[in-house]
C-alpha positions as CSV (number, residue, x, y, z in Angstrom):
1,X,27.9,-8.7,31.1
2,X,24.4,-6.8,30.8
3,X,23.8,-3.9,33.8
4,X,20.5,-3.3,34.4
5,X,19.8,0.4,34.9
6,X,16.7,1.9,36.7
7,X,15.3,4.8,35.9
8,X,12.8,6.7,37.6
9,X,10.4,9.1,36.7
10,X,7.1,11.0,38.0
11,X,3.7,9.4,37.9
12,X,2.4,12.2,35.7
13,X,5.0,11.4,33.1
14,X,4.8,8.0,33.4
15,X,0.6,8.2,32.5
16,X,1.2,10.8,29.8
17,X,3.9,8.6,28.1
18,X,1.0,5.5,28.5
19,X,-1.9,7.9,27.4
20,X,0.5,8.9,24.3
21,X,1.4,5.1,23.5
22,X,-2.5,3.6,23.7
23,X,-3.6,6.8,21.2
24,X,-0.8,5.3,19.1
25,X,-1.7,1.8,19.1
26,X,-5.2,2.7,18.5
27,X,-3.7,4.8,15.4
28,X,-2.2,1.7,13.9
29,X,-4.9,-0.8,14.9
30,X,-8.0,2.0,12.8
31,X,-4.6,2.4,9.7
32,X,-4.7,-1.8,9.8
33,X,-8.3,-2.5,9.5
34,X,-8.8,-0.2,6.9
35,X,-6.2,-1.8,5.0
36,X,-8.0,-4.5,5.5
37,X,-11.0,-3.4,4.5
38,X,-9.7,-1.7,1.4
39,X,-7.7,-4.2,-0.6
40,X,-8.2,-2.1,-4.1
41,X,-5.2,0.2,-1.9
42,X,-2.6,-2.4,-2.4
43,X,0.0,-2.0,-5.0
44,X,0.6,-4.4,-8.0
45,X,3.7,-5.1,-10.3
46,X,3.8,-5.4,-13.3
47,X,3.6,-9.5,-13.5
48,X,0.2,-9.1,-11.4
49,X,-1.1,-6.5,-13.6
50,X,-0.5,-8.7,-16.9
51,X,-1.8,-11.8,-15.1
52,X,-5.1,-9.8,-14.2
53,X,-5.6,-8.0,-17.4
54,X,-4.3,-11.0,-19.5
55,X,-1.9,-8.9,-21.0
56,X,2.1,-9.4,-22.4
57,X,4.4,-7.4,-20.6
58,X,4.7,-5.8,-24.2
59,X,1.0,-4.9,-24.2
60,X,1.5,-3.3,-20.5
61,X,4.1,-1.5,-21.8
62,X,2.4,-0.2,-24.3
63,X,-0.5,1.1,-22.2
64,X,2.0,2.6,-19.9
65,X,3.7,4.8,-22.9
66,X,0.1,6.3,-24.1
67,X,-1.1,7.1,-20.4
68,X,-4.1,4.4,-20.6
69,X,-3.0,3.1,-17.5
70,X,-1.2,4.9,-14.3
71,X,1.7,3.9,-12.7
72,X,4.8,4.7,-10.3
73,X,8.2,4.4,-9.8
74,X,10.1,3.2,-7.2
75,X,13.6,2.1,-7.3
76,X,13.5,1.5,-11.4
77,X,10.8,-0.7,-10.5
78,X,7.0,-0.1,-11.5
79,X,4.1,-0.4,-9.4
80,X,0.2,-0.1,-10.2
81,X,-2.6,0.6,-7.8
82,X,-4.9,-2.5,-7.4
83,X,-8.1,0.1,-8.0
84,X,-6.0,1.7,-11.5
85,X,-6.0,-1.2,-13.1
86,X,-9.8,-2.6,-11.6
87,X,-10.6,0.5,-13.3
88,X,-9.0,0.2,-16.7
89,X,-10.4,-3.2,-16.5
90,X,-13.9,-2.1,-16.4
91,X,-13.4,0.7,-19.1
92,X,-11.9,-2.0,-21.2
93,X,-14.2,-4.6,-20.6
94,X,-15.5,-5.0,-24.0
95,X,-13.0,-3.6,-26.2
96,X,-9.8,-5.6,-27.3
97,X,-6.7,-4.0,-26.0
């Protein structure tokens, strides 16, 4: 059985806990829509990167071991940034990797 408990507090706390939660949703709502507007932020595996370079995971691997290409870590998995590999795409455009 579920007891409902009332709590009360003063009106001053109760508007600085509201003021304090709207800055916070207005925090995440400006972090979202520059996600958003940003899509070279998001983060690529390595099965994206291959696909957009038109690469072998060989190849990748490869440009990972001589630095052409940056990556992280995470969990012994690898993850690219969507603007890296935009990048190395343009800087590579014309050569054969």
């Amino acid at each position: 059985m579920n007891i409902m408990e009332i709590v009360n507090i003063d009106k001053s706390t109760f508007d600085e806990i509201k003021s304090r939660f709207q800055d916070f949703k207005k925090r995440v709502k400006t972090l979202y829509q520059n996600k958003q507007n940003n899509k070279l932020d998001e983060w690529l595996d390595n099965q994206d990167v291959c696909l957009r370079l038109n690469i072998s995971p060989r190849t990748l691997q490869t440009l990972q071991d001589t630095r052409k290409i940056g990556f992280s870590k995470i969990n012994h998995k690898i993850y690219y940034k969507a603007k890296d590999v935009e990048k190395f795409l343009l800087a590579n455009k014309t050569s054969h990797l």
